[in-house]
C-alpha positions as CSV (number, residue, x, y, z in Angstrom):
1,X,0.0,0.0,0.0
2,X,1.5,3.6,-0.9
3,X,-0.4,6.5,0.7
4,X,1.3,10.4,-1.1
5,X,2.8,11.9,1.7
6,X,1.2,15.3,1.9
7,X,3.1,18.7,3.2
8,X,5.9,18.3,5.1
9,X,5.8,19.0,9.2
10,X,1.8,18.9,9.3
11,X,0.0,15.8,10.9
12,X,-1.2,14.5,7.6
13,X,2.2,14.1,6.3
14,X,3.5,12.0,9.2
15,X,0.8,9.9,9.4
16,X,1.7,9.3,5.7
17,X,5.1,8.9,6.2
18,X,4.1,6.3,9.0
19,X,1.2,4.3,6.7
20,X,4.0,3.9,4.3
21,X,6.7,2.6,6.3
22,X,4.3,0.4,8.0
23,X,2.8,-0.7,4.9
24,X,-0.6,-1.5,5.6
25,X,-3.3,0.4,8.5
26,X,-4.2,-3.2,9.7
27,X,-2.1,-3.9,13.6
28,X,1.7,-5.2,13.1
29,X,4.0,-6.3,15.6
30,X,7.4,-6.7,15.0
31,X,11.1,-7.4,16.2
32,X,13.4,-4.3,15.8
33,X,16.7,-5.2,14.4
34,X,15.2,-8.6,12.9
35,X,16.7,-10.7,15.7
36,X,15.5,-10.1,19.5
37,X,19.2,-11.3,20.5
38,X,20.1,-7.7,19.8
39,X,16.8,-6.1,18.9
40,X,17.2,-3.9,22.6
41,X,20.3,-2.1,20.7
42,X,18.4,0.1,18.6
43,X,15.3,3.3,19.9
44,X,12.7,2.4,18.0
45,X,10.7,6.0,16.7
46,X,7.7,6.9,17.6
47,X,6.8,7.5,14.0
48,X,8.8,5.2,11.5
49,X,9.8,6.8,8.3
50,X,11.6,3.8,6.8
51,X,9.5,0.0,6.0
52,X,9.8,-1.3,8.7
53,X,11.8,-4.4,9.4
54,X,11.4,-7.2,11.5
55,X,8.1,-7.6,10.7
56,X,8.6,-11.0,9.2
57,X,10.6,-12.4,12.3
58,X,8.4,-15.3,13.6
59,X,10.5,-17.1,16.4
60,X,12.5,-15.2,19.3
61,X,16.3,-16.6,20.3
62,X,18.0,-15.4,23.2
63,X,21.3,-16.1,24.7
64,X,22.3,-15.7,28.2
65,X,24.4,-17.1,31.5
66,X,23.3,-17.8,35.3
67,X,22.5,-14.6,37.4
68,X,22.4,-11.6,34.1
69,X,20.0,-10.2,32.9
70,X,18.9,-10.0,29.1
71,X,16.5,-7.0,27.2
72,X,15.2,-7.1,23.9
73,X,11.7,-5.5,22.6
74,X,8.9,-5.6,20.0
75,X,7.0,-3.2,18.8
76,X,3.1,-2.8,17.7
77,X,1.6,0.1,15.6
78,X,-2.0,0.5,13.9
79,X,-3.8,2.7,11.8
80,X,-6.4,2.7,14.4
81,X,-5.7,3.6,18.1
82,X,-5.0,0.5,20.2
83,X,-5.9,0.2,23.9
84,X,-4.9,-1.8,26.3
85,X,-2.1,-2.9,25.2
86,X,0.1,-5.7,27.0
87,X,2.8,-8.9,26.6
88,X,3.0,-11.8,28.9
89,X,5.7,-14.9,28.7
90,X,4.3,-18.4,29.0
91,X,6.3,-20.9,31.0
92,X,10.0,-21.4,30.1
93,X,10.6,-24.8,30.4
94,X,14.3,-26.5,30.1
95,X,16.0,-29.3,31.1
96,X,14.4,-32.5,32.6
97,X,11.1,-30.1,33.0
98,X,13.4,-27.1,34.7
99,X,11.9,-23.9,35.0
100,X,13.2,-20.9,34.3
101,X,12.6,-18.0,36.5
102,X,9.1,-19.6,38.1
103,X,6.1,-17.4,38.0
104,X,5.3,-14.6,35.4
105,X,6.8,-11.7,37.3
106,X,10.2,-13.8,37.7
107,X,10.1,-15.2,34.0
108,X,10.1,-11.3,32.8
109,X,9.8,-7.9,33.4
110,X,7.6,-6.0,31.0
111,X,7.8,-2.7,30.7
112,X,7.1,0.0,28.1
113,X,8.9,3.0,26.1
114,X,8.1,6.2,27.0
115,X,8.4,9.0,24.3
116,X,10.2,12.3,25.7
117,X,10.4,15.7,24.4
118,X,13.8,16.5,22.5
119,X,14.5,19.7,23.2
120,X,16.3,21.5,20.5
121,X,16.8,25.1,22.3
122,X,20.7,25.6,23.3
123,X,21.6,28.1,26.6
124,X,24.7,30.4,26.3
125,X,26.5,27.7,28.0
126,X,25.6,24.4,25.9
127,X,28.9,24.1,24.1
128,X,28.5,20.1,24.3
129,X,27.2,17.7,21.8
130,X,24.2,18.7,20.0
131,X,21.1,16.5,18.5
132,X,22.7,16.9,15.2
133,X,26.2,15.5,16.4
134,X,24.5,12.7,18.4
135,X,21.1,11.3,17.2
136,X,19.8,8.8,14.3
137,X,17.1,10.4,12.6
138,X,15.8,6.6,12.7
139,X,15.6,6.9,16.2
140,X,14.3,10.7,16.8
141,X,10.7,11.3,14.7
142,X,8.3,13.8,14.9
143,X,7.4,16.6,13.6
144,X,9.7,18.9,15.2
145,X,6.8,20.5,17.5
146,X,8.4,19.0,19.1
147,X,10.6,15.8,18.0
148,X,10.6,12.9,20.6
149,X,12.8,9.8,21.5
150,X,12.2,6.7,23.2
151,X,14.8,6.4,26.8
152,X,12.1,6.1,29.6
153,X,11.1,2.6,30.8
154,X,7.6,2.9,32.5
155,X,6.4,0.0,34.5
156,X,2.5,-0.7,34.2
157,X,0.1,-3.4,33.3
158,X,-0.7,-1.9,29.9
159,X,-0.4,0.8,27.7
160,X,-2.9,2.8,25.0
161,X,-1.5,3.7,22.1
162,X,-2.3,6.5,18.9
163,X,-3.4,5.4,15.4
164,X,-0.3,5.4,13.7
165,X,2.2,5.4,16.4
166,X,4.8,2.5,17.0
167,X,5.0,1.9,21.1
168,X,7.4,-0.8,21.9
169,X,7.5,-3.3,24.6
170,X,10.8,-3.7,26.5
171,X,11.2,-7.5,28.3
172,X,14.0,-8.0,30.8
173,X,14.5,-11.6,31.6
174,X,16.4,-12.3,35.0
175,X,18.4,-15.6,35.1
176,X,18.6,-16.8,38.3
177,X,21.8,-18.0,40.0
178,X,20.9,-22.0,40.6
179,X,19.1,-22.3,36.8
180,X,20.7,-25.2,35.3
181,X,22.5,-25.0,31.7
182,X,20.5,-25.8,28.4
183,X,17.6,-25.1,26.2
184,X,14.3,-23.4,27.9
185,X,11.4,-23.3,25.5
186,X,8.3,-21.0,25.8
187,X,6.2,-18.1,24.1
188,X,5.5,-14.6,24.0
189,X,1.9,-13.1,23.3
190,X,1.2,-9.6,22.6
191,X,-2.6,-8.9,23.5
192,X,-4.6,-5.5,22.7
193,X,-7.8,-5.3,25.1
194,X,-7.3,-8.6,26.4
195,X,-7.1,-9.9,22.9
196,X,-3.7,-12.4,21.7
197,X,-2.5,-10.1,18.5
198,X,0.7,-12.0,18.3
199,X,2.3,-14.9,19.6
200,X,6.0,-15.9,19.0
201,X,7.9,-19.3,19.8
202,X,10.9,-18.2,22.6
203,X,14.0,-20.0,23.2
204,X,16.4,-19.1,25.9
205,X,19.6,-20.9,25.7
206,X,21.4,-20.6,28.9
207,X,25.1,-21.2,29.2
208,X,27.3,-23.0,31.9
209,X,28.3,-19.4,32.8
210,X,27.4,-17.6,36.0
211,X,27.5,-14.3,37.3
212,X,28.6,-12.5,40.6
213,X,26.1,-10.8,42.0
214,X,26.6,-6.9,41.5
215,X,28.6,-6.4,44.6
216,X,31.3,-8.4,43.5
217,X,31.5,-7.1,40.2
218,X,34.8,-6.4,39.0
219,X,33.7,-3.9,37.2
220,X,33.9,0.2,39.0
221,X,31.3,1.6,38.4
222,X,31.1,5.8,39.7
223,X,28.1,7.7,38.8
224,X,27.3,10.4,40.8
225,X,23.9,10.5,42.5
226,X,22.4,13.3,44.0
227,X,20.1,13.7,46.5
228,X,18.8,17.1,46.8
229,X,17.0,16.3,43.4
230,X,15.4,13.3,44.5
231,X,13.5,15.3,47.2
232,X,12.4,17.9,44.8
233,X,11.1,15.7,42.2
234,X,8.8,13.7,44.9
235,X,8.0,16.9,46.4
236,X,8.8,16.1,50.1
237,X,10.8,17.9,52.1
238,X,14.9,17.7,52.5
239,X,15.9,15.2,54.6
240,X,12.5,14.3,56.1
241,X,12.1,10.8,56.5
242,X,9.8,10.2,53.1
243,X,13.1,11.5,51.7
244,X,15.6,9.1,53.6
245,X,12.9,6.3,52.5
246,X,13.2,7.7,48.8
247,X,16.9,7.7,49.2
248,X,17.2,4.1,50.1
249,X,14.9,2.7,47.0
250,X,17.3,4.8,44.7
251,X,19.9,3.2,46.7
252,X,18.8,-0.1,45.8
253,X,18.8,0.5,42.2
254,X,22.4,2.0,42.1
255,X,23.6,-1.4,43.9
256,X,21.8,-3.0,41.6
257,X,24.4,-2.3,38.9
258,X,27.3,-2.7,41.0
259,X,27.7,0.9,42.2
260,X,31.2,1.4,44.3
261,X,31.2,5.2,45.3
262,X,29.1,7.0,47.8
263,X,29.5,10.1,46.7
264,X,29.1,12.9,49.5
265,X,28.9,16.2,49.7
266,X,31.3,18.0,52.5
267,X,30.4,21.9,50.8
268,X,27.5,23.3,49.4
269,X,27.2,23.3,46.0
270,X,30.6,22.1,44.6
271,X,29.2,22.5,41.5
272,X,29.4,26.0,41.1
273,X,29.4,27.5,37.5
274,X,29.8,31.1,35.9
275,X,26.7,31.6,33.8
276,X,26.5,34.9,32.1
277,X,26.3,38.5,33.9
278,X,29.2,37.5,36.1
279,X,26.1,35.5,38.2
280,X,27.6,32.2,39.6
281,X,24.8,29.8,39.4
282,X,24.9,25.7,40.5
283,X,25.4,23.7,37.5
284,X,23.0,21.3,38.4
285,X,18.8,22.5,38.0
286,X,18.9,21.8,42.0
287,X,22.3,22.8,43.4
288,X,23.7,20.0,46.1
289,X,24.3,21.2,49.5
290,X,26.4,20.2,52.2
291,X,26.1,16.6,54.2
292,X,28.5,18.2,56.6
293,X,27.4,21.3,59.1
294,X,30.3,24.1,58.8
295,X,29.9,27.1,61.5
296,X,32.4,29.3,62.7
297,X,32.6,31.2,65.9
298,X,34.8,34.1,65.1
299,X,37.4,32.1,66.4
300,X,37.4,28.3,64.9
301,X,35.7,26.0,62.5
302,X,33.5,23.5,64.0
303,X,31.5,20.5,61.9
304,X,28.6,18.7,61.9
305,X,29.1,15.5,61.0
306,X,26.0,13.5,61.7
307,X,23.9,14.0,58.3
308,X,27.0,13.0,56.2
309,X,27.0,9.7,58.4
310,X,23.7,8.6,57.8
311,X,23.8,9.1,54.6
312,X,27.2,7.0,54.3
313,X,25.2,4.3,56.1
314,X,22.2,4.4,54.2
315,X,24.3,3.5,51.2
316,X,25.9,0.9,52.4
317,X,23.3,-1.0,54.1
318,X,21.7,-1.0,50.7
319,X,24.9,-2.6,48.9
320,X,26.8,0.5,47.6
321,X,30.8,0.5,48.1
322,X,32.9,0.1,49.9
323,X,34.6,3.6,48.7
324,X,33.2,7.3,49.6
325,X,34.0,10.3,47.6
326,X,33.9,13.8,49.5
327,X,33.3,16.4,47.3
328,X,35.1,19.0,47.3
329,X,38.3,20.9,48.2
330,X,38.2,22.6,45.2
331,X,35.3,24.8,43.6
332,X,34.2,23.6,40.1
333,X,34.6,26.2,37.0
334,X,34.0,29.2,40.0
335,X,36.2,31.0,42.4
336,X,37.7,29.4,45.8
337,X,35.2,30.2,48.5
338,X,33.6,28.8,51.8
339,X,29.9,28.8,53.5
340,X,29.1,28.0,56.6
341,X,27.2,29.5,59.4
342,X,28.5,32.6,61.7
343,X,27.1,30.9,65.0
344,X,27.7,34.5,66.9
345,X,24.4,36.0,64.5
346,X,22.9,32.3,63.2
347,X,23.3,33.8,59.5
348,X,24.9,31.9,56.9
349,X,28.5,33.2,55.4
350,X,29.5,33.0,51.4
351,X,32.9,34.2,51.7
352,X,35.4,34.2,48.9
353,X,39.2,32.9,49.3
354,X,42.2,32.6,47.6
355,X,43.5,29.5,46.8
356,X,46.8,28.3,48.8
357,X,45.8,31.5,51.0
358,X,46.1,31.8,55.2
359,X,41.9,31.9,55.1
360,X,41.6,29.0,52.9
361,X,44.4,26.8,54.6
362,X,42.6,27.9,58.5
363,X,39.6,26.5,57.3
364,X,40.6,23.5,55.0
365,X,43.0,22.5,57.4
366,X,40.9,22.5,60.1
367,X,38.5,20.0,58.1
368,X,41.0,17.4,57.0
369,X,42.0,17.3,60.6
370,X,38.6,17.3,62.0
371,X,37.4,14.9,59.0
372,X,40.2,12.1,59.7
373,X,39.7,12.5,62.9
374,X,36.0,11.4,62.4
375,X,37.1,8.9,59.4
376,X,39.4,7.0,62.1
377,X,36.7,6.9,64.6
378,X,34.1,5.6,62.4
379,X,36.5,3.1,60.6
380,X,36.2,4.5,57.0
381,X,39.1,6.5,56.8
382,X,40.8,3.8,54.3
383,X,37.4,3.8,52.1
384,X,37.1,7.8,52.2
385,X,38.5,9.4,48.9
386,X,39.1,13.4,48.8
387,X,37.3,14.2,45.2
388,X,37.7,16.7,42.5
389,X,36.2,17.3,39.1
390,X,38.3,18.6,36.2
391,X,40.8,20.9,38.1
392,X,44.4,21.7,36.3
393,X,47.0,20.5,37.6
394,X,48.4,23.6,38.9
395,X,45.5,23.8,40.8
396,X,45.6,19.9,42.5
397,X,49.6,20.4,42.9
398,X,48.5,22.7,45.5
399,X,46.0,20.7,47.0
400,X,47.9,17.7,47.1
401,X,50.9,19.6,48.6
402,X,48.5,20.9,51.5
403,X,47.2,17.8,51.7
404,X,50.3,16.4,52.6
405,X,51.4,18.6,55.4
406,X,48.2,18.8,57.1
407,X,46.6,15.7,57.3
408,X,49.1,13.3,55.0
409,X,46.3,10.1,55.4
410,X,45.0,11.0,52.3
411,X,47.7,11.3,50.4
412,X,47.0,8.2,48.9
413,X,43.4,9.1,49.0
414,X,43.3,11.7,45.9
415,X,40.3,10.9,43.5
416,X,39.9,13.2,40.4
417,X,37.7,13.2,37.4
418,X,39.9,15.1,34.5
419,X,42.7,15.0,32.5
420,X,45.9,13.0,32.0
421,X,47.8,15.7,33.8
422,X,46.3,14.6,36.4
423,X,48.0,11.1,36.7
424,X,50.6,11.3,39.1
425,X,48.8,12.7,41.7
426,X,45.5,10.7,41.6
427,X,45.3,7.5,43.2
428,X,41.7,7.0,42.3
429,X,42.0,8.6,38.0
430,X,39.3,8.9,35.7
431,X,40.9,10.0,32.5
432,X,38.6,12.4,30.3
433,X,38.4,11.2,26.6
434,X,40.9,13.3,25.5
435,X,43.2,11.4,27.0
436,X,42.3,8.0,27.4
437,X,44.5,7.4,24.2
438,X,47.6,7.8,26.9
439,X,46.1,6.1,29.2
440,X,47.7,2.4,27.5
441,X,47.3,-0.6,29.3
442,X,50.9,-0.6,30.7
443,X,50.3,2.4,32.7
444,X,46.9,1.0,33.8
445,X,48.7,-2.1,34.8
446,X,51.4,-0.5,36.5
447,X,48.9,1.6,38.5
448,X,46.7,-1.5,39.3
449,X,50.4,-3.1,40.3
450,X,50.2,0.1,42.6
451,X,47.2,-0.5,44.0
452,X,45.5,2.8,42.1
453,X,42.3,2.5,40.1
454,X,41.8,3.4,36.6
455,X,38.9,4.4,34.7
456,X,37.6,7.1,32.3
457,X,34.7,8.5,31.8
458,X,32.6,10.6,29.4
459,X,30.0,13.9,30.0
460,X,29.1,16.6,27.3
461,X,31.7,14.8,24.9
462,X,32.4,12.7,23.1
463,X,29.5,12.9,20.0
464,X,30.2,8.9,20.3
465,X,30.0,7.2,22.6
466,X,27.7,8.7,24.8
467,X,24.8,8.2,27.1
468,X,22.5,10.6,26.1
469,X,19.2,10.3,25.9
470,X,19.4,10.4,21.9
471,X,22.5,8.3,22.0
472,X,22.2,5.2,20.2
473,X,20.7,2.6,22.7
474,X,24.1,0.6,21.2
475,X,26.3,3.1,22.5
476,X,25.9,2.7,26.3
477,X,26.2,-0.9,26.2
478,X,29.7,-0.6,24.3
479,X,31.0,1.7,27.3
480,X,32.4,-1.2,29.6
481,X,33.8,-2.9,26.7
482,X,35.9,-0.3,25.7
483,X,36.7,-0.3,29.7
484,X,37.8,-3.7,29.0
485,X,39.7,-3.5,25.5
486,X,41.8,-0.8,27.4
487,X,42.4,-2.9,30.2
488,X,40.6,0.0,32.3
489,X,38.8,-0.8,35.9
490,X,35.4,0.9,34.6
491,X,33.6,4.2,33.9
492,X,32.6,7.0,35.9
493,X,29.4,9.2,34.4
494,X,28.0,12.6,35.5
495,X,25.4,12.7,36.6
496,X,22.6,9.8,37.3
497,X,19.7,12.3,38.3
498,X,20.6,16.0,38.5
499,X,16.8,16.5,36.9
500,X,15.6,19.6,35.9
501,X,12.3,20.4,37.5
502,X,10.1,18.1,35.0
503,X,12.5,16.5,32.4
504,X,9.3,14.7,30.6
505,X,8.6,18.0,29.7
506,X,11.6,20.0,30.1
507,X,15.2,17.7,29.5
508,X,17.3,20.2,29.4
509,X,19.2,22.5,31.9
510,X,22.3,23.1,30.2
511,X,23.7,20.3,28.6
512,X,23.0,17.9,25.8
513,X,19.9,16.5,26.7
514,X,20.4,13.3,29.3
515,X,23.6,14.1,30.1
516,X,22.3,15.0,33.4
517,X,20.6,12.1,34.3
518,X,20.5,8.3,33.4
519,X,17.4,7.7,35.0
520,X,14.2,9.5,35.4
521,X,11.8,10.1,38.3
522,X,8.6,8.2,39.0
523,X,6.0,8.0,41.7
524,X,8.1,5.9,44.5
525,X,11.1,6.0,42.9
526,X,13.2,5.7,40.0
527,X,12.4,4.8,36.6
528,X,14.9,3.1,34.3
529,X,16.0,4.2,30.8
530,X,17.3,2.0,27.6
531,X,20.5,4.0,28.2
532,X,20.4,2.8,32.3
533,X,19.5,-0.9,31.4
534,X,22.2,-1.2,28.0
535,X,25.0,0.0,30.6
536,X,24.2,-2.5,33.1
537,X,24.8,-5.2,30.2
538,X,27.3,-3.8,29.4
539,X,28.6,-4.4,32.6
540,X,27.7,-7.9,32.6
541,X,29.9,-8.3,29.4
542,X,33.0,-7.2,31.3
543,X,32.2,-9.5,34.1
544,X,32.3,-11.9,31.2
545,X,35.5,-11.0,30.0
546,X,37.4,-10.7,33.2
547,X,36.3,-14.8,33.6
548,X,37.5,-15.4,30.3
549,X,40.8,-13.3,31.5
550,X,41.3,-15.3,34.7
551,X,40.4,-18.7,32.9
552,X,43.5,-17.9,30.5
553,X,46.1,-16.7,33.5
554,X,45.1,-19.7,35.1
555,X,46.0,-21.8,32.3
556,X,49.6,-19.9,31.8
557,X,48.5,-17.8,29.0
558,X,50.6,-14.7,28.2
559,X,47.3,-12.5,28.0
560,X,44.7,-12.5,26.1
561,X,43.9,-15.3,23.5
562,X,43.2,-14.5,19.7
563,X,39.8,-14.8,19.7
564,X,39.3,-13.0,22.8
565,X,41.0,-10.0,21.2
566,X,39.1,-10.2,18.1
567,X,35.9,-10.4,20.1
568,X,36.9,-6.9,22.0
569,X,37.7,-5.6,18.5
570,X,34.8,-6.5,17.0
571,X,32.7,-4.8,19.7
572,X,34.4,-1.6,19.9
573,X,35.6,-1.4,16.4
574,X,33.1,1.6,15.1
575,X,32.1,4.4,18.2
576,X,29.5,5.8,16.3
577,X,26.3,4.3,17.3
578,X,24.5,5.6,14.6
579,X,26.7,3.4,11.8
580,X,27.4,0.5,13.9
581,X,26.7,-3.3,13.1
582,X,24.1,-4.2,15.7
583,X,25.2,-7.8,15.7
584,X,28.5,-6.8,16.8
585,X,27.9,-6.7,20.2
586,X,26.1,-10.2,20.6
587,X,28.9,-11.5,18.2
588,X,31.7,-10.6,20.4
589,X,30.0,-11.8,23.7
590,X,28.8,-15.0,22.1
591,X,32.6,-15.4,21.2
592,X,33.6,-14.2,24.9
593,X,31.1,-17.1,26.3
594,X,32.8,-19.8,23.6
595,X,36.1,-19.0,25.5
596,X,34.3,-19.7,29.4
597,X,33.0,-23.2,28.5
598,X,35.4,-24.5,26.3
């Protein structure tokens, strides 16, 4: 069927433009990609402009090892609106009548894609990526009033959906630890209104593979959370206890992927940036404030240690660790200054001071002596990092020399996100892309020898790879395995939810749009993204990879095999999302598996 497309940009055209790439107004489902194996890779668009594939895919394959998890999606779209919509998985049944996963809510997560705004508008200080840099136009589709893109996972038990609209369906299948190897056979049924539209044969082959569980992951993985926002977006109040409750379920999702930094605040606002006017605004929609209580009585710093503590504690009773950042010493993009409350007049103090100067030594020297002190007597001084984002080297000379003569436990306790300049004087280095090129795996090695971490990380740039929220889904996986092809320890990522005050509506505070959060914010707490759930098996690929390292060592191997290198090459070997093979991914990890059970 050919319907003329009609002017370009009104609702006629699109729905055109859809009708033909759909090519019929009768109710389709289909696989994107062709092969659910890898069909979670790619954003489906809300309105398809090009015939759509997958459509003739009748039986669903997955792959997957003891104690991962596994995505993949379909999609449905109608010329008539559809209501109601919903997917359930039948039994999976395995070896000698095993079950995989039990009931329905075990066998599968179902969940649906939710369509957000892009936001096109740029602020004097958006010198990141852009849309144009970054997205597929196969994966952003609209009409530019505005353009949306699929990144929010929304958990219900069904969804309504526009004539002429694609809305796809997101499974996550959890493999529990115990499930024995082999072949487990079931279905899929897609039902609109309580209806069956669709029904596809699924086959899960497990591996003699398992996991550890996310805890014990190898892998170090640093995104900063923030907990200011989280109050704001569930409108309670700072600290209250629906907040601390809030805290912990966001908690639980960070140690769900194998988080190992509590980050902490020990200033207000270390996030300071200079906007325009000569104002100095947060960087963040919701600026951070201080865990730690700072007064002064005219005559000596005092701190308040208590809220910092319970926040510490709240993280690690829910499984994130064992290492705490303090943010920091050292003002981001802004001018050295201090706040804390005069206790003579009960008024709080923003006072500006040199860097390296007698006001800013008094006071930061009377913290690092108060805050090892405190460190000691709770027993986390050898988990407690001091942090710092992106300052020169000139700049973290003097630091690290103060550092030394004042309270010289942390001299070994030096964490920085920034350059390669950096290197020396960083036990804990996350190396910016610009430099992850001199970052070689000798120098990792010789710093893992040391006992220093490695990692890099990514923010505004690179174009690709990114996380963003119009970043090929592709992209995020690929993240740990360039981690791993580098030999690196893992990836750090600003920021995890530093929301604006409704990103479903408005994404954007500065930067490129989702590179402010990975998640999003729901009712009781946080709703994943396919940027959220590609990086988590993503992770699960290195975990892979660093059995498939120690199998080889083990065996007296020189490093890595052949096809273990070829398997990293393959995955990493083209950055740009938008261009990549989607099979390389599950080619490389099917090789990676190959290597574990052979």
């Amino acid at each position: 069927m050919r319907i003329s497309p009609r002017r370009p940009g009104s609702a006629d055209w699109l729905t055109a433009k859809v009708a033909e790439a759909m090519g019929t107004r009768d109710t389709i489902t289909w696989v994107p990609t062709g092969a659910f194996a890898n069909s979670a890779e790619e954003r489906v668009p809300r309105y398809p402009m090009k015939a759509i594939q997958g459509k003739d895919t009748k039986e669903l394959t997955l792959s997957a090892v003891r104690g991962e998890q596994v995505s993949a999606q379909l999609a449905i779209a109608s010329g008539t609106p559809l209501s109601g919509v919903s997917a359930r998985v039948g039994e999976l049944t395995g070896p000698e009548g095993a079950r995989l996963g039990g009931d329905a809510a075990r066998r599968a997560q179902v969940r649906f894609v939710k369509y957000v705004p892009v936001q096109r508008s740029k602020s004097e200080l958006d010198w990141s990526a852009t849309i144009d840099q970054v997205s597929s136009p196969t994966e952003v589709s609209g009409d530019r009033n505005p353009d949306v893109v699929g990144d929010a996972l929304e958990e219900r038990s069904a969804v309504d959906v526009p004539a002429y609209a694609a809305q796809p369906l997101w499974f996550t299948f959890r493999i529990p630890k115990g499930t024995p190897a082999g072949t487990y056979k079931g279905s899929v049924a897609v039902t609109v209104n309580g209806k069956t539209q669709a029904t596809y044969p699924l086959t899960i082959e497990v591996a003699d593979v398992s996991l550890p569980d996310p805890a014990n992951y190898r892998f170090f993985l640093d995104v900063w959370a923030q907990p200011d926002t989280i109050a704001k977006a569930h409108h309670v109040a700072p600290w209250s206890a629906k907040h601390w409750k809030l805290i912990d379920t966001y908690n639980r999702e960070l140690a769900s992927r194998g988080q190992k930094v509590i980050n902490t605040t020990v200033v207000d606002n270390p996030w300071h940036y200079p906007w325009p006017g000569n104002s100095r605004k947060s960087q963040t929609a919701t600026p951070y404030s201080s865990m730690v209580g700072w007064s002064w009585d005219g005559d000596r710093f005092r701190f308040d240690f208590a809220r910092w503590d319970k926040y510490v504690a709240a993280a690690e009773r829910a499984g994130i660790g064992p290492d705490i950042g303090a943010f920091s010493m050292l003002a981001f993009q802004d001018k050295e200054h201090l706040t804390y409350v005069d206790s003579r007049t009960g008024k709080e103090v923003y006072e500006n001071v040199e860097l390296g100067g007698e006001r800013w030594r008094e006071a930061w020297g009377a913290f690092l002596r108060a805050f090892e002190d405190h460190l000691r007597d709770t027993g986390r001084l050898d988990h407690t990092w001091l942090s710092f984002d992106e300052r020169p080297v000139e700049t973290m000379k003097v630091v690290r020399d103060f550092v030394h003569e004042v309270a010289p436990a942390f001299d070994r306790r030096i964490s920085v996100a920034g350059s390669i300049s950096t290197e020396p004087l960083a036990s804990n280095l996350s190396v910016d892309w610009g430099g992850i090129d001199k970052m070689t795996p000798e120098k990792v090695a010789q710093r893992r020898k040391d006992g220093k971490i490695t990692t890099f990380y990514v923010y505004g740039v690179p174009d690709h790879p990114n996380t963003f929220s119009y970043s090929p889904a592709v992209e995020a996986r690929m993240l740990p395995w360039i981690s791993a092809q580098r030999q690196l320890d893992g990836l750090l990522r600003w920021s995890w939810n530093s929301w604006t005050s409704d990103p479903f509506e408005q994404p954007v505070h500065i930067f490129t749009q989702g590179d402010e959060y990975l998640v999003y914010p729901e009712d009781d707490g946080p709703m994943s993204s396919i940027r959220w759930e590609q990086l988590k098996e993503g992770i699960e690929d290195f975990e892979l990879i660093a059995q498939a390292r120690e199998k080889l060592a083990d065996s007296g191997s020189g490093g890595d095999s052949e096809a273990l290198r070829a398997a990293l090459d393959l995955a990493t070997r083209n950055l740009d999302g938008r261009t990549k093979d989607v099979t390389d991914i599950e080619k490389a990890r099917a090789a990676v598996i190959r290597e574990l059970t052979s």
